[in-house]
C-alpha positions in Angstrom: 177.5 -24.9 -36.0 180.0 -27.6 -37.4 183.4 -26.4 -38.0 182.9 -26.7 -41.4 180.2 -24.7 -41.7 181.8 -22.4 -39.5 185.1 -22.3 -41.7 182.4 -21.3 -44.5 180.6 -18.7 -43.1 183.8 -17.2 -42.0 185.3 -17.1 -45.6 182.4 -15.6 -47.0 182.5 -12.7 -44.2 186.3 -12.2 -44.8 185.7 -11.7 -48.3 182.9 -9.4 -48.2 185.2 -6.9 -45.8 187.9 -7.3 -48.0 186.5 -6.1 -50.9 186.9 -9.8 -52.7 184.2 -10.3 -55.4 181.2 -11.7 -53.6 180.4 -14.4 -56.4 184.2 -15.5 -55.8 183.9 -16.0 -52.5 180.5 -17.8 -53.1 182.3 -20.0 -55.8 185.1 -21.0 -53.5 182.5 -21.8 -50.3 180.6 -24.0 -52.9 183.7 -25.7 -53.5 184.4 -26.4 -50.3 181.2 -27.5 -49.1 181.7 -30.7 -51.6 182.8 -34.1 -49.7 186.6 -34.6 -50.5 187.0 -37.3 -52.8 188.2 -40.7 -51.7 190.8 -41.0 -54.6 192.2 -37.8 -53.3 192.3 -39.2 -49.4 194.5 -42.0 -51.1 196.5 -40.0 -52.8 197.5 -38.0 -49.8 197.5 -41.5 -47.7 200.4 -42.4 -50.3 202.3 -39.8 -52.1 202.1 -36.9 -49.0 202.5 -38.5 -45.3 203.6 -34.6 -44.1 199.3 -34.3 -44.1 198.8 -37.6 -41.3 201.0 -35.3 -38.6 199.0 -32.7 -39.2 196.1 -32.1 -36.3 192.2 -32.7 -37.4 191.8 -29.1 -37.9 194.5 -28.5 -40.1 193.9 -31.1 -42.0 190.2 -30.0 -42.8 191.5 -26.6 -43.6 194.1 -28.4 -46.1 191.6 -30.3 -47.9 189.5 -27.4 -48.2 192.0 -25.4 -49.4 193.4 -28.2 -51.9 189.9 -28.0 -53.7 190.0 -24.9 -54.5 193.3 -25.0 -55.6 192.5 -27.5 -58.0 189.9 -26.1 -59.3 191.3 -22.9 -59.8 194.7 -23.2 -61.1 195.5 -25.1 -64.1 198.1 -28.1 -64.7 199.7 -28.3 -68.1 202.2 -31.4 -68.5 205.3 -30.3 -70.6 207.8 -33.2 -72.6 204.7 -35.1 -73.1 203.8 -35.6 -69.3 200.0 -36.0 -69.2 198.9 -34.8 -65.7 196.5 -36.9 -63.3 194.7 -36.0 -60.7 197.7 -37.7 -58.4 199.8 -35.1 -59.5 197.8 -32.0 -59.5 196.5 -33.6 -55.4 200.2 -34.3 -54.6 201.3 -30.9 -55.8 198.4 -28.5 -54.5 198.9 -30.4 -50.7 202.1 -29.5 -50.5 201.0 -25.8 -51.8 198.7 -25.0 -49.5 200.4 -25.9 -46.7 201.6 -22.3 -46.9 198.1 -21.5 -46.8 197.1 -23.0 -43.5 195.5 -20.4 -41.0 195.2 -17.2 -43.6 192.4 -15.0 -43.1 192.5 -14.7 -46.8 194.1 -17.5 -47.9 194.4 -15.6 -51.8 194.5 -18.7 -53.4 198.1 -17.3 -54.7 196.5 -14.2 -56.7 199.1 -14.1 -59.1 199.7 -17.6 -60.4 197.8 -18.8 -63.5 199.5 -22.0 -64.3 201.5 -24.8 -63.2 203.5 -26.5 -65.7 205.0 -30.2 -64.9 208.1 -31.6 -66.4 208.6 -35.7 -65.7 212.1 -34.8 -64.0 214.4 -32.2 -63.9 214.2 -29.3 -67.0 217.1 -27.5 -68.6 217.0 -23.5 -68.8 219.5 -20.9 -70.1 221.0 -18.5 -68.1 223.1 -15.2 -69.3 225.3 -14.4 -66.1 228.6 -12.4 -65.5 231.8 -14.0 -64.9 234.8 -12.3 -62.3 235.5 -9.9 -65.1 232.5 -8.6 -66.1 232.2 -10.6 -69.0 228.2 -12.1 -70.2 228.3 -15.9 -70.6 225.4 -18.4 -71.3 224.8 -21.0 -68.9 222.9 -24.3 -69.0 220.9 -25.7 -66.0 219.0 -28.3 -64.7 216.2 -27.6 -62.4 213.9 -28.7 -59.9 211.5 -26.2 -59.6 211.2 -22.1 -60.7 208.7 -19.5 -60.1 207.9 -16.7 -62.0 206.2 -13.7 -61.1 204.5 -13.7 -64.6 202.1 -16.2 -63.0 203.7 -20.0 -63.7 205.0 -22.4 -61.3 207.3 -24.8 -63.1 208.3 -28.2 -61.2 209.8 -31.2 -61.8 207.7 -34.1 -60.9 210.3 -36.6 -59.9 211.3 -33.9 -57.7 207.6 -33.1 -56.1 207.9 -36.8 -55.3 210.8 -37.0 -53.9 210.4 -34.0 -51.4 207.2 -35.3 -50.5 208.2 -38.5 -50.1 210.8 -37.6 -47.3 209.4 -35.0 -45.3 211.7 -34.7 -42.2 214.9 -33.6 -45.0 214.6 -30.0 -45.0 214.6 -30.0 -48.7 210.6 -29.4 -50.7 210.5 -28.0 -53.9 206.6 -27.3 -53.5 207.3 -25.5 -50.6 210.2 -23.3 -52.0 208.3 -22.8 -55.0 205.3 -21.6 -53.3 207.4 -19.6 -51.1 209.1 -17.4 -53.9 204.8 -17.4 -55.1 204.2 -15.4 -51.6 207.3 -13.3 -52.1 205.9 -12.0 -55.3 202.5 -11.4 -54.6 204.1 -8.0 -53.5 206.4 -7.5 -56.4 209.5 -8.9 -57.0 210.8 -11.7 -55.1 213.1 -9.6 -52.4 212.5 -12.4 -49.0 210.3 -10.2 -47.5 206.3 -11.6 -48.4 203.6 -9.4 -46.8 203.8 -8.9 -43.1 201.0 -6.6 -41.4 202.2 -4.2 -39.6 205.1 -2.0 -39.3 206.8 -2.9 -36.5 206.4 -6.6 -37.3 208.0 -5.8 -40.8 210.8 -4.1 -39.1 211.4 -7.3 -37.2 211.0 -9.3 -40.0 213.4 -7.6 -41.6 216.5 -7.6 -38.7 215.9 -10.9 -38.0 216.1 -12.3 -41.9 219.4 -9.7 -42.5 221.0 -11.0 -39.8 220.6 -15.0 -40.2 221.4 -14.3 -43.9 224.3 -12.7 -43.0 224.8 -15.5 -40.7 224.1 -18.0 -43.7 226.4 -16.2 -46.2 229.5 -16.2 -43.9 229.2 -19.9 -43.0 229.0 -21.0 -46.3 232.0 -18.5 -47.3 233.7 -20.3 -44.4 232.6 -23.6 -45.6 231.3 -24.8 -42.1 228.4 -27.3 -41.9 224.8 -25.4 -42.2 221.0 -26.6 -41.4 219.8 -24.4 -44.3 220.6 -25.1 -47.6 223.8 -23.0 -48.9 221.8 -22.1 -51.6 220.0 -20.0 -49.7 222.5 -17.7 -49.2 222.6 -16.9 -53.3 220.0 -14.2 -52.0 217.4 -12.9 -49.8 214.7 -14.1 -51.7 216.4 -17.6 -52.3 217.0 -17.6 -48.0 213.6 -17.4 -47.4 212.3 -19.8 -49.6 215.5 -22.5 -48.2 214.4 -21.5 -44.7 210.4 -22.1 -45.0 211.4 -25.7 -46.6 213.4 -26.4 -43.5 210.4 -24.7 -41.6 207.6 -27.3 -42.4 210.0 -30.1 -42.6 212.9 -29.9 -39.8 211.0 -27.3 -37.1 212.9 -29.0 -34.2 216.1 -28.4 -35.1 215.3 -24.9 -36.9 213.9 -23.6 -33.4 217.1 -24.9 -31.4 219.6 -23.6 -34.1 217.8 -20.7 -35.0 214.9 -19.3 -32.7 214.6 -16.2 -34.1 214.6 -17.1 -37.6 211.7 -19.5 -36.2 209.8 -17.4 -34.3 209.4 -15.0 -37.6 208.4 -17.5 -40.0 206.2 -18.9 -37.5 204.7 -15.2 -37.1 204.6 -15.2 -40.9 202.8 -18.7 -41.3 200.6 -18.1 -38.6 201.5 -21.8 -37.6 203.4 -23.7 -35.5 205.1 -27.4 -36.7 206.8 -28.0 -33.3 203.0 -28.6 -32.0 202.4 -31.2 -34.4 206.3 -32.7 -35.0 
């Protein structure tokens, strides 16, 4: 049995024992089975070089995965953007990277839509200022996700973090991370983790490095992680997974345990393949 067969047979099981609609999990494995475009092989050749470091199998699983996704999900170009297939294969590798390994991959149950500016968008913001008092704010950003199903990125941006992939800095990947968060409610930094001592784990590890985070920024010392992670749990874990998939090496010398977990989480491993 060829691996991609196998990889078929074994979706179709999964779903069956976990209650999936069978005539989804049919839909997906006839997806799959389709050869992988050559356009799209380019596309990853030039706008995603994470994907050559990646080892044989992974990179089947990704390509798999990135059909689906397609297929699935819908892009909607916003400020007159009119998507192409480069975009929707540049954003959906850099998705389902998160996906690698999963038993049940989900697809990312929850999201409907991804919307694509050209560059960075402007929202408003209502926050509180040192006295208590409610003030609109202006901002331009890269990337947001909302748990009412929409990914919003810029696509300067997706290029950009895809173009450098040893930075620590992805907006895909952050995105996609605060998608995973959610599929469990709000985002909070704490996606699903089987198990409860793993989730007990999970969470004294990711207290304590975000502790660690919040009082080196306070201090104003040099950090591998983004100070913007330490705005909030659910902001720390989508700064760490960036650095994660992009900067293992140094994440698993400066912070093993915070590693170890999102490895546990990931189900993968980047120092194999760095």
């Amino acid at each position: 049995m060829t691996l991609f067969v196998a990889f078929g047979v074994m979706a179709l099981l999964v779903a069956w024992f976990a209650g999936q609609p069978l005539w989804v999990a049919l839909r997906r494995a006839r997806i799959r089975r389709q050869p992988f475009p050559l356009a799209w092989r380019e596309i990853l050749r030039r706008r995603v070089p994470y994907v050559r470091h990646l080892p044989a199998d992974l990179q089947l699983q990704l390509k798999k995965h990135i059909q689906v996704f397609v297929a699935e999900k819908p892009f909607i170009g916003c400020a007159g953007l009119a998507v192409t297939d480069e975009m929707r294969i540049t954003i959906a590798a850099q998705a389902c990277l998160l996906l690698l390994n999963r038993v049940r991959p989900g697809y990312y149950p929850m999201l409907r839509q991804v919307l694509v500016y050209p560059g960075a968008f402007a929202v408003d913001r209502v926050h509180a200022d040192g006295s208590g008092v409610l003030q609109e704010q202006r901002l331009a950003l890269s990337g947001e996700s909302w748990s009412q199903g929409q990914v919003i990125l810029s696509w300067q941006d997706t290029l950009d973090g895809a173009a450098a992939p040893g930075d620590g800095q992805n907006v895909v990947i952050h995105e996609f991370a605060h998608q995973l968060d959610q599929e469990n409610g709000p985002a909070n930094g704490a996606p699903h983790v089987p198990g409860r001592r793993a989730r007990e784990r999970w969470a004294q590890v990711m207290t304590a490095e975000f502790a660690q985070l919040q009082s080196a920024v306070e201090s104003g010392e040099s950090t591998l992680l983004n100070p913007y992670g330490a705005t909030n749990p659910a902001e720390f874990f989508a700064v760490a997974s960036e650095v994660f998939f992009e900067q293992p090496q140094a994440l698993a010398e400066r912070h093993p345990a915070l590693y170890d977990e999102l490895a546990r989480c990931y189900r993968l491993n980047p120092l194999s393949w760095a």
